[in-house]
N, C-alpha and C positions, 0 to 999 in steps of 0.2 A: 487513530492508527493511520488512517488517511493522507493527515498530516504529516505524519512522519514518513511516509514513504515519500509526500514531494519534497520535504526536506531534502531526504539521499538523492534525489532523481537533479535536485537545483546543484547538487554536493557533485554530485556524478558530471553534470553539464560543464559547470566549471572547471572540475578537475579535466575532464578532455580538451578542453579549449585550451586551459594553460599546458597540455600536454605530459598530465601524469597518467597514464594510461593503465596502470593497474590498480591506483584508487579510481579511477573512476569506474572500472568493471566491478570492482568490488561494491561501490556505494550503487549502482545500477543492480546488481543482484540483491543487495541488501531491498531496494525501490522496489523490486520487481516478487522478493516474496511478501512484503509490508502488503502491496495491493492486493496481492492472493489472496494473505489473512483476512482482511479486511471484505474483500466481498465476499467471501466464506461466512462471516460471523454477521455482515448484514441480509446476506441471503438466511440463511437460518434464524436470525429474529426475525425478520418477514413472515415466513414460515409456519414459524410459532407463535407470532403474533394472531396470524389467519385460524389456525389450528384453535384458539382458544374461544374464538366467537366473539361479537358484539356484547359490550358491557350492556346492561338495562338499567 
């Protein structure tokens, strides 16, 4: 998931530079909820990880 959002974030950079200005907001929003997910769903394994205790 990670990955994918710097994909759109590299999608996004370049689109601004060449000067397409609404893919690039769009591939920046697309970047910017990829990361949310993503530390959403590594926070919570964390979490759950801690919650279940050390293996024996």
């Amino acid at each position: 998931m990670l990955h994918y959002a710097v994909v759109f974030f590299v999608i996004a950079l370049i689109a601004a530079v060449l000067g397409f200005g609404g893919i690039a907001a769009g591939a920046a929003g697309i970047a910017k909820i990829l990361f949310v997910v993503f530390l959403v769903i590594a926070i919570l394994t964390f979490f759950m990880g801690r919650a279940r205790g050390p293996r024996v």
